[in-house]
Every structure is written in structure tokens, then in C-alpha cells.
C-alpha positions as CSV (number, residue, x, y, z in Angstrom):
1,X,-6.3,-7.9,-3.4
2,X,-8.4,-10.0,-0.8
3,X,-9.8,-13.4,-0.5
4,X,-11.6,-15.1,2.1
5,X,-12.7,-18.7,2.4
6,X,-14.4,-20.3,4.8
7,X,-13.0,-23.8,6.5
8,X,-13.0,-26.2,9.3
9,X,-10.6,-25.9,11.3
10,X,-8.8,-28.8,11.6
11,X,-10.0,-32.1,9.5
12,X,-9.6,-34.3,12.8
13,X,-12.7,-32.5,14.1
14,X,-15.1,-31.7,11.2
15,X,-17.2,-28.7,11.0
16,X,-17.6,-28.4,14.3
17,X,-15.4,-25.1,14.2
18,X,-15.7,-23.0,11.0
19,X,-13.1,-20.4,10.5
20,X,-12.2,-17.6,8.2
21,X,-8.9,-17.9,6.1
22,X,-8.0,-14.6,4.8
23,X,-5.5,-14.1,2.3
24,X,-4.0,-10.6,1.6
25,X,-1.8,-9.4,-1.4
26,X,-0.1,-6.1,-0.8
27,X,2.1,-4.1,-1.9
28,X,4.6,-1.5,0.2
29,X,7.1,1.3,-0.8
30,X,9.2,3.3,0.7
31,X,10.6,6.3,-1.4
32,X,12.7,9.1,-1.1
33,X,13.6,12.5,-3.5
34,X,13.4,16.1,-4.0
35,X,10.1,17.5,-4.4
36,X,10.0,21.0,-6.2
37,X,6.9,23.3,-5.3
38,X,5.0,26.7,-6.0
39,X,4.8,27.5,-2.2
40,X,2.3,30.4,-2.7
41,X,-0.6,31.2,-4.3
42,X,-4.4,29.6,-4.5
43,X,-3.3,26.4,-6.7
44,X,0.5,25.2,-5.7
45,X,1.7,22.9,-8.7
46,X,4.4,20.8,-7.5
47,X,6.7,17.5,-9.3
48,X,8.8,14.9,-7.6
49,X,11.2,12.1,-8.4
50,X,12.7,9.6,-6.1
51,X,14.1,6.5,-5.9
52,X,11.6,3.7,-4.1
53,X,12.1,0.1,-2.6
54,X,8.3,-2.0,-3.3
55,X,7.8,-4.5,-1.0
56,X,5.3,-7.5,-2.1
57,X,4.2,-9.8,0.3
58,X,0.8,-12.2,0.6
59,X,-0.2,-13.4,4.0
60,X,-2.6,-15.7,5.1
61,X,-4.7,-15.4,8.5
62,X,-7.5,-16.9,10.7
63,X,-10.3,-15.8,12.8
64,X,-13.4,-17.2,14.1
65,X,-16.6,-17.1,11.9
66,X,-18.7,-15.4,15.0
67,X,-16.0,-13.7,16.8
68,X,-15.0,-10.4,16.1
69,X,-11.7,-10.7,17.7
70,X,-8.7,-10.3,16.1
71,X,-6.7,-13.3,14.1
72,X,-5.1,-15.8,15.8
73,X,-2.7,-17.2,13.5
74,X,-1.0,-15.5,10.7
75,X,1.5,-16.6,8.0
76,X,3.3,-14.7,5.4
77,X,3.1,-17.3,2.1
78,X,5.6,-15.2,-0.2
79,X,7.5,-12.0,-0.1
80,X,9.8,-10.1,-2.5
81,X,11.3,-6.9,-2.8
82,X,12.4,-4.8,-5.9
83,X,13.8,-1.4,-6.4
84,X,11.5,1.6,-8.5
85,X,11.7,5.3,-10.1
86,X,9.3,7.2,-8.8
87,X,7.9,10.3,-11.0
88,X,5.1,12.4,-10.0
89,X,2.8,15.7,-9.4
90,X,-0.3,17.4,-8.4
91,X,-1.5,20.1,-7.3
92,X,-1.8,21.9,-3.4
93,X,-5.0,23.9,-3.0
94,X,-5.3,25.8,0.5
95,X,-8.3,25.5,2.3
96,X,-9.6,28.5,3.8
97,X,-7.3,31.5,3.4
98,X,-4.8,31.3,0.8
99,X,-2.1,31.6,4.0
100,X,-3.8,28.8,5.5
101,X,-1.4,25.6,6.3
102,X,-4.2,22.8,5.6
103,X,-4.3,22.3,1.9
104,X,-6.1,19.7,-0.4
105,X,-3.3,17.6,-1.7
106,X,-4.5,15.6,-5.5
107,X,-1.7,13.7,-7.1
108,X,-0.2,11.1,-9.3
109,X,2.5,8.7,-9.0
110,X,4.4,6.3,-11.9
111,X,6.0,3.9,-10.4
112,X,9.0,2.3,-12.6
113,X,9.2,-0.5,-10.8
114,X,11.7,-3.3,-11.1
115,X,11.2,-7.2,-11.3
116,X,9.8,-9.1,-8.6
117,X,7.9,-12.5,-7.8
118,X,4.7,-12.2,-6.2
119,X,1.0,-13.6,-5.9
120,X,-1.8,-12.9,-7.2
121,X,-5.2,-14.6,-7.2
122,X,-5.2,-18.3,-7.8
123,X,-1.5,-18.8,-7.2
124,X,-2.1,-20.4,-3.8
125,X,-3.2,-23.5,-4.4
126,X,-5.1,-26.3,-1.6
127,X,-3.8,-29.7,-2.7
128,X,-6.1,-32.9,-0.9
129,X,-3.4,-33.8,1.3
130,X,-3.4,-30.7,3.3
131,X,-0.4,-29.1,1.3
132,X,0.0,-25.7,-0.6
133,X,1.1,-25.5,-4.3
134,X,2.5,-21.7,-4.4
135,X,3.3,-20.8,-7.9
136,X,4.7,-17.1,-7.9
137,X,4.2,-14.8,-11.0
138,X,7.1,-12.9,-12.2
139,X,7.0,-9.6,-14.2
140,X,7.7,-5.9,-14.3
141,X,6.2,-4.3,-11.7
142,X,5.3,-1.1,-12.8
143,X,2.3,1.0,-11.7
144,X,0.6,4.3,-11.4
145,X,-0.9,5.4,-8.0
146,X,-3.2,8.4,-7.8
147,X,-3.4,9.9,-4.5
148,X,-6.1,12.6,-2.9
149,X,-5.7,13.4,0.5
150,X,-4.7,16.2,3.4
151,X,-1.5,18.2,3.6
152,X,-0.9,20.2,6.9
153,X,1.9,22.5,6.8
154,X,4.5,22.1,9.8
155,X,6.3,24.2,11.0
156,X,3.1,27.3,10.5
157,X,4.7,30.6,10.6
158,X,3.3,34.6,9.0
159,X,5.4,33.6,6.0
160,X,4.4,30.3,3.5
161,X,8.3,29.0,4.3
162,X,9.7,29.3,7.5
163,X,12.6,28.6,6.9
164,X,14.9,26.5,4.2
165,X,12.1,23.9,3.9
166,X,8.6,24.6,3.9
């Protein structure tokens, strides 16, 4: 989630300088498990489970309206932290030669996530004498995440495993 607004910079001087506030929700984890695999063949089903910490955290920043430099002043608003079950699966599709260790890597992710405070749109609020009302929403957190992307193969030996992990 993203918002941007568009704001003096300081209300001692006006609009003589215009910045850009943005405001960024995001959302982090970290996970770790087993992940059993078909390791051969032209479509490689595979399932996982592990155990993830989700991060939550909305930062605000500030950059010139004609600049195209990077922000000069950032501040993290609200953060939080909760613990999740991951379970997932896809599917591994080499491309090229059926040995090849590039595959196209499509997935899905439920994330069982625990209880956490965090912001969303509208919870940041601009009060008329320059101060922030921040009223976090509480809840579950849980969420599915699909996922399409590379997979290269390292270490690439003759054999599809080289070794215990592959």
C-alpha cells in the first residue's frame, strides 16, 4: 500500500518549497522449513511448511517535487511483528532440456499469520496543529501470497541432486 501527498515544506515558509510525503505500508517475512520435491522429470510438484516471523511496518518519507534524488528524511510511523504457519506448493518446470538447472518456479503460499497492530490507509491522521493522530488496526493477519518467478539450481552437476540437497 502507497500514498503520496503533496505539501509545503515547512508552514513558516509557504509554498515556496513543495515536497512529496510518501507513506509506505509493508509487510516482511522471514520463514524457514522443509520443502519436499519431485527433483526429476518435465513438471516437478513440490510442498512446503515452515514456521515464519511477518514484520509490519509503515514509514513515511520526503523528496523534492522536481528532484529525482533520493529522500531526504524518513520516519518509520508504526511497526509490529507476529509469528505465522506457512503452507505451500507449486510446481518446477525446466526450461530448456529437462536436465537443465533454470526452471520456471509457480507457487502458492497461506500464511497463518498471528495478531499484529498495523496501518492501513486512513489511520495516519494530519491534525491542524502540526500533530499526527495514529490509530493502529488490530486483527489476524492471515494471507495468501502467489508467487511466479526463476529458480536456478546450485550446485549444477550430470545428475538432478548432487549431493544430499538438491
Amino acid at each position: 500500500d502507497h500514498q503520496k501527498n503533496r505539501v509545503p515544506l515547512s508552514p513558516t515558509i509557504g509554498g515556496r518549497i513543495i515536497v512529496d510525503v510518501h507513506t509506505t505500508n509493508s509487510i516482511v517475512g522471514l520463514s524457514w522449513g522443509p520443502e519436499f520435491a519431485i527433483p526429476t522429470g518435465r513438471i516437478r510438484p513440490y510442498a512446503n511448511v515452515a514456521y515464519s516471523r511477518l514484520f509490519f511496518r509503515t514509514t513515511s518519507s520526503v523528496h523534492g517535487v522536481d528532484s529525482s534524488d533520493d529522500d531526504f528524511a524518513t520516519t518509520t510511523n508504526y511497526s509490529d511483528g507476529t509469528g505465522a504457519w506457512v503452507f505451500g506448493g507449486g510446481i518446477r518446470i525446466p526450461l530448456g532440456r529437462v536436465s537443465s538447472p533454470v526452471s520456471l518456479d509457480v507457487g502458492l503460499r497461506y500464511h497463518q499469520g498471528g495478531t499484529a497492530a498495523y496501518l492501513r490507509e486512513g489511520s495516519i491522521v494530519d491534525n491542524p496543529d502540526g500533530s499526527l493522530t495514529i490509530t493502529p488496526f488490530v486483527s489476524r493477519t492471515p494471507f495468501l501470497m502467489y508467487s511466479v518467478g526463476v529458480q536456478f539450481r546450485i550446485p549444477h552437476g550430470p545428475s538432478p541432486c548432487s549431493g544430499f540437497l538438491c
